[in-house]
N, C-alpha and C positions, 0 to 999 in steps of 0.2 A: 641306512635308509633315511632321507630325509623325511619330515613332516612339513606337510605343507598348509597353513594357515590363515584362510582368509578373514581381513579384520573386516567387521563387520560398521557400517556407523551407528555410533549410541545412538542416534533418533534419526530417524526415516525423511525424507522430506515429504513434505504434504501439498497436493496443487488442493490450492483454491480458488472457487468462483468468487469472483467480486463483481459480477455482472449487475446484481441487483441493489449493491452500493455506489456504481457507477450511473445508474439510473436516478435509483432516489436521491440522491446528492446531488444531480446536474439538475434536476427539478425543482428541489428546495434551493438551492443560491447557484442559480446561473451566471453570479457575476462572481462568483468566488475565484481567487488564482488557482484553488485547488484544484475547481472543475477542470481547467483545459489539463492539467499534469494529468487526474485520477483517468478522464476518460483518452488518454493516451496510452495507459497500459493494457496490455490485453486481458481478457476477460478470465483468464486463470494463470494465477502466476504460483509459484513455492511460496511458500509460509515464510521463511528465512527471508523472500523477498518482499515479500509484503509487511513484516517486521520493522524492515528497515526504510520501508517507504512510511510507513504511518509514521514514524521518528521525524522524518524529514517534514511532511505534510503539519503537524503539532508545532515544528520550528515556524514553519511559514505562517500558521494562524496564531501566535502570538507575534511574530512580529506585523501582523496585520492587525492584531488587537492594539499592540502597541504605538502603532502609527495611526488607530483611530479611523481608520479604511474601513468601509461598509463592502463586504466580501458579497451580501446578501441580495435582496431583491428589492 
């Protein structure tokens, strides 16, 4: 008789809203690069993907610090 095993995954994925980080970030620096990327994602994504979007987003604002670019208003 076999045993049949389903693995399970260590952690779950998680949707989050970013509706309201999408909002107040387009308001506070509307000329930010970030704005047009943040409010191009949808309004709930997985954790795992939203992880690796703030990663990417933190690369762009130092290089936008670093080139001295007014992201703001």
């Amino acid at each position: 008789m076999a045993i049949n095993i389903a693995l399970q995954p260590i952690c779950k994925k998680k949707i989050i809203s970013i509706q309201k980080l999408k909002n107040s970030y387009a308001q506070k620096y509307p000329n930010s690069p970030i704005t047009q990327i943040l409010l191009s994602m949808l309004d709930e994504v997985e954790s795992d993907e939203l992880i690796g979007a703030v990663g990417v987003w933190l690369n762009i604002l130092d290089m936008e610090r670093a080139n001295n670019l007014k992201g703001g208003k």
